[in-house]
Legacy VTK file of the C-alpha trace (Angstrom):
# vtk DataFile Version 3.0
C-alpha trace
ASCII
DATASET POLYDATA
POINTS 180 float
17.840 -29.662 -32.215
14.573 -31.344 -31.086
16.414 -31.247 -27.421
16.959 -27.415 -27.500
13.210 -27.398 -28.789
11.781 -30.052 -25.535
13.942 -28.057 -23.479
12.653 -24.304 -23.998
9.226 -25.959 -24.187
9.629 -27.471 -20.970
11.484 -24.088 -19.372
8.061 -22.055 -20.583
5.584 -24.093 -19.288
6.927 -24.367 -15.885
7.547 -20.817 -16.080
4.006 -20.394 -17.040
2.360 -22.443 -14.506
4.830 -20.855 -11.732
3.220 -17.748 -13.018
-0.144 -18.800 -12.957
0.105 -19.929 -9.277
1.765 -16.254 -8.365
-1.521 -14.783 -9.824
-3.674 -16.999 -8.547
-1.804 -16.950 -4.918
-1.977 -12.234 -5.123
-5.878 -12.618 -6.369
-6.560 -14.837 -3.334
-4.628 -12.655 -1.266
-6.691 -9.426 -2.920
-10.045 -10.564 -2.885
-10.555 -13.044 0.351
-12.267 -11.525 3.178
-12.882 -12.412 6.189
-17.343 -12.608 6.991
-17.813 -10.294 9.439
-21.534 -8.540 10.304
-23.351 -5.977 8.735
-25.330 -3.051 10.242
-27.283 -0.425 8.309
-26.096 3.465 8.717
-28.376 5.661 6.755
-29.264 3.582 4.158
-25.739 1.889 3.618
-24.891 -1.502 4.427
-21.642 -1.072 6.858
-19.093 -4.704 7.102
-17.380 -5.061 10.230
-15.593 -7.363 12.250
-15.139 -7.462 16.430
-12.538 -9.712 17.605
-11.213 -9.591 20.906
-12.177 -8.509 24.224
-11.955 -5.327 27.005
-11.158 -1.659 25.678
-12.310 -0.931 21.768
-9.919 -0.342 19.214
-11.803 1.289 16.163
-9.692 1.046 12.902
-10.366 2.417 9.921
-8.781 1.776 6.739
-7.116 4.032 3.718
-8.230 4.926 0.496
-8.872 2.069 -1.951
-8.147 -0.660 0.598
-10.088 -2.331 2.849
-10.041 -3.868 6.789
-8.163 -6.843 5.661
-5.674 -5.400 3.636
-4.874 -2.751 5.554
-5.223 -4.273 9.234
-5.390 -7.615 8.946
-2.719 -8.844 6.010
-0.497 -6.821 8.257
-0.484 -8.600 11.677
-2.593 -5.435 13.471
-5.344 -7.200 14.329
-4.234 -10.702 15.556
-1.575 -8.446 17.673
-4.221 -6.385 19.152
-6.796 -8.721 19.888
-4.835 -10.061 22.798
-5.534 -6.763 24.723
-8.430 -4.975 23.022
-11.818 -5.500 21.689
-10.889 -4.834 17.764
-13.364 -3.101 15.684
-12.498 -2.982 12.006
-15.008 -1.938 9.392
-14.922 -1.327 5.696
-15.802 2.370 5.107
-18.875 2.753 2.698
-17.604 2.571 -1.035
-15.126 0.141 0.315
-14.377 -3.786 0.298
-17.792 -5.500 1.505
-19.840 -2.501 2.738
-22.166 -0.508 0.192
-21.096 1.448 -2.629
-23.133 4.545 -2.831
-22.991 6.305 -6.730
-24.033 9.796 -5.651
-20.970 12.125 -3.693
-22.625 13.182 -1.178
-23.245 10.113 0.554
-19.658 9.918 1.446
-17.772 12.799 3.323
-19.283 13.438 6.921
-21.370 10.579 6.342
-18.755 8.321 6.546
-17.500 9.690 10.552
-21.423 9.319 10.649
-20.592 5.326 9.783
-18.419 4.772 12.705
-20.342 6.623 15.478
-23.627 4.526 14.420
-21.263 1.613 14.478
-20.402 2.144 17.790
-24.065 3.171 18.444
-25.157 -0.187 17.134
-22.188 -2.113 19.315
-23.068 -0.181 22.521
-19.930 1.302 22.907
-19.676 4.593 24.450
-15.760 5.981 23.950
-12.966 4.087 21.682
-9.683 4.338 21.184
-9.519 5.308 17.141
-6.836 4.665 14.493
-7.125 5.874 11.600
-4.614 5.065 8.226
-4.162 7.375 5.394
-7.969 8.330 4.465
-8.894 6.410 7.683
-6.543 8.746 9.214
-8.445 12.089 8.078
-11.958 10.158 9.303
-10.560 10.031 12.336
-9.514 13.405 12.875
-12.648 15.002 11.996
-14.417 12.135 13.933
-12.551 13.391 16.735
-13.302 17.262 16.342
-17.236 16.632 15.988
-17.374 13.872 18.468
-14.468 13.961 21.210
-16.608 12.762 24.050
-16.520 9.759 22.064
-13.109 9.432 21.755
-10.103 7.721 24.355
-7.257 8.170 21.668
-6.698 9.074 18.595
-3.778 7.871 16.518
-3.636 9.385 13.130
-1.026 7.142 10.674
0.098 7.935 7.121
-2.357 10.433 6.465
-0.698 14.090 5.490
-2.193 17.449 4.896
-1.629 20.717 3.390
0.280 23.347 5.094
-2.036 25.770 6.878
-1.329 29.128 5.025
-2.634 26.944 2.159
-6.099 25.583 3.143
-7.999 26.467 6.292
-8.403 22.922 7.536
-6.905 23.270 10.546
-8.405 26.311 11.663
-12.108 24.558 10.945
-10.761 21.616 12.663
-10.022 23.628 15.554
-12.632 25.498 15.650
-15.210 22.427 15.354
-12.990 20.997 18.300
-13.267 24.363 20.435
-16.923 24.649 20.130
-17.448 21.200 20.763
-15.714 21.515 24.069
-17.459 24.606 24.866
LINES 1 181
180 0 1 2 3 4 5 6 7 8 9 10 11 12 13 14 15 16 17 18 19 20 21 22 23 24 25 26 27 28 29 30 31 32 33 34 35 36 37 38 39 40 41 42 43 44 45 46 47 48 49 50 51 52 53 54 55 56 57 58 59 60 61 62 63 64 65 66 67 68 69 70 71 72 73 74 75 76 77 78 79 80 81 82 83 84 85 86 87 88 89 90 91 92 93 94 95 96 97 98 99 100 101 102 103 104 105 106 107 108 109 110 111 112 113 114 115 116 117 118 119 120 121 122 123 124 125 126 127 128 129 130 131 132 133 134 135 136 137 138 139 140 141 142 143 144 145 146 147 148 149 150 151 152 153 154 155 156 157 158 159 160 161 162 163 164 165 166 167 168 169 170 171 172 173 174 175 176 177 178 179
């Protein structure tokens, strides 16, 4: 009997510490960043990270994520650095950038973000990639500021059907009058 006992005692604490290592190896995984810079954009302190060298990549994260997570965790940016001049920022209210308390300071303010950002990097047109809410920054980045923009690629992000909400016909109609 004291066997069976040593035994199951044994079989929980190495599944214990086997947990414990899991949790502490998915926390590490959560919460490291890699130290980029730091620019101001209205008032917000703006992380990013430029790796690489020739044409820009911009890419901007989802919802709830941030740059690592989403771009580097995933292979993106040590695959694109090879070729491009990787720009990857957390968006304000995200991973190591400033977390405003007030709505309004997100929205608009956040395309606002990346054009300073490229502002405050001196560069003049980008390629831009945009995931999930990164991928609706992008598209309205690109309506109020295509002269701005090489590409666009727009991944994971979906939208309503237009006989449901007049996004795209403000979308196109920002995009018209901006090339007008």
């Amino acid at each position: 009997m004291k066997r069976i006992i040593k035994l199951i005692l044994t079989s929980l604490t190495i599944v214990f510490l086997l947990s414990l290592m899991l949790a502490l190896t998915l926390y590490w995984l959560i919460t490291y960043r890699t130290q980029g810079e730091y620019f101001n954009s209205g008032g917000i302190s703006i992380h990013y990270t430029v790796e690489g060298k020739s044409d820009p990549v911009i890419l901007i994260h989802g919802f709830a994520v941030n740059s690592d997570i989403n771009w580097r965790r995933t292979g993106v940016i040590n695959t694109l650095k090879n070729n491009f001049k990787v720009v990857s920022l957390d968006l304000r209210g995200h991973g190591l950038s400033g977390k405003p308390h007030v709505p309004n300071e997100y929205g608009l303010k956040m395309v606002s973000d990346i054009i300073n950002l490229m502002d405050h990097l001196k560069i003049s047109k980008a390629h831009i990639a945009g995931y999930s809410l990164g991928g609706f920054v992008a598209l309205k980045l690109a309506t109020l500021y295509p002269e701005r923009v090489k590409s666009l690629s727009v991944l994971g992000a979906g939208w309503e059907e237009p006989k449901e909400n007049s996004f795209f016909k403000r979308a196109l109609k920002n995009s018209v009058e901006k090339l007008e």
